[in-house]
C-alpha positions in Angstrom: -18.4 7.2 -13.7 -18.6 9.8 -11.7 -17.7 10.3 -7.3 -20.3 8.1 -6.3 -21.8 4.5 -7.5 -18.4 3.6 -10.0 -17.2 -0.4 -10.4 -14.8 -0.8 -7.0 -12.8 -3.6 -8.4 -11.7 -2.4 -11.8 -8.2 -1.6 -10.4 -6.8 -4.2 -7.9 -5.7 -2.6 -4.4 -2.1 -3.7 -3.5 -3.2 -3.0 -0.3 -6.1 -5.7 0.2 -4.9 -9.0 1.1 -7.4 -10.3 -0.5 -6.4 -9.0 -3.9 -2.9 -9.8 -3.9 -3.5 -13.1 -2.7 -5.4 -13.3 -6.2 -2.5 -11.6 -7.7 -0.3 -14.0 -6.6 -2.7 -17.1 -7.6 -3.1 -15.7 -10.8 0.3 -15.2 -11.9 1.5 -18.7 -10.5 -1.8 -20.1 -12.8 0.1 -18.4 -15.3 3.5 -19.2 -14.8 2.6 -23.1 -14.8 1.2 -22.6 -18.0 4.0 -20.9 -20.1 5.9 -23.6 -18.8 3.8 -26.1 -19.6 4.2 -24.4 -23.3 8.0 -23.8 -22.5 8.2 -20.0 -22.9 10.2 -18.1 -20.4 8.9 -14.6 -21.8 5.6 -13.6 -20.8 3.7 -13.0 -24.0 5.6 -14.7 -26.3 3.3 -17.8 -25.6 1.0 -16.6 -28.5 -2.7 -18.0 -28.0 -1.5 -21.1 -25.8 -2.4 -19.0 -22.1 -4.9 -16.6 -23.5 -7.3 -17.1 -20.8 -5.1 -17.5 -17.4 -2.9 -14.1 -19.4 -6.0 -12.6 -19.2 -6.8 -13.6 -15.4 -3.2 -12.8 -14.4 -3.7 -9.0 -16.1 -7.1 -8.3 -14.8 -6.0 -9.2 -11.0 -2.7 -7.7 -10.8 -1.4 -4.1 -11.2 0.1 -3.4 -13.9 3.3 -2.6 -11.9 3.4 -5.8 -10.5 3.1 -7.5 -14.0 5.9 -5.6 -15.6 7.8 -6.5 -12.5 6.9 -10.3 -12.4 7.5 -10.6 -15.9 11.0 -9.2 -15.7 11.5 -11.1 -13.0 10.8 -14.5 -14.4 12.9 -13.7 -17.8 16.3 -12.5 -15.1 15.7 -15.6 -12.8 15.7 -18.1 -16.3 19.1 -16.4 -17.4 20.6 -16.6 -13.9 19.7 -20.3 -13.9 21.4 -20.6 -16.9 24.9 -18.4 -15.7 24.7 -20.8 -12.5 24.4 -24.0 -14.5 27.2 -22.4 -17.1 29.5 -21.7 -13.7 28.7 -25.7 -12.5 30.4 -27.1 -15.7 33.2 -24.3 -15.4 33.9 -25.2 -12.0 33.4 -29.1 -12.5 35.9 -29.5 -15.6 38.6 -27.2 -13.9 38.2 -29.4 -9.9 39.2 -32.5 -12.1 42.3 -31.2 -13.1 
């Protein structure tokens, strides 16, 4: 639209409180359900999350997602090095 009268909340301020408090909400609402589907990469989850996806995108940045998103995928792999390290360091203790 033009300077005057256009739709305030198309773009969510990382500023407000308020909106990354929703930010947050959402992307936890979608986080608990791409596990409940077990998918660690956001959008791989097909139609399973369509409508919290669609929550989650329209209440955060899109900064934010891309940086969430990587963020969950790094934090699964690191769980799995730190598991990998447990064994490693378990089998050579009992020596």
């Amino acid at each position: 639209m033009g300077w005057f009268g256009g739709n305030k909340n198309e773009t969510p301020d990382p500023t407000s409180r308020a909106d990354r408090q929703k930010c947050w909400e959402s992307r936890d609402a979608y986080f608990a359900c791409l596990d409940g589907a077990n998918v660690v990469k956001p959008g791989d989850e097909g139609t399973a999350c369509a409508d919290v996806r669609k929550t989650y995108e329209k209440n955060c940045a899109k900064s934010w997602i891309e940086y969430f998103n990587k963020r969950r995928v790094l934090a699964e792999q690191q769980q799995g090095v730190l598991a990998q390290a447990r064994t490693q360091a378990g089998s050579t203790g009992n020596r």
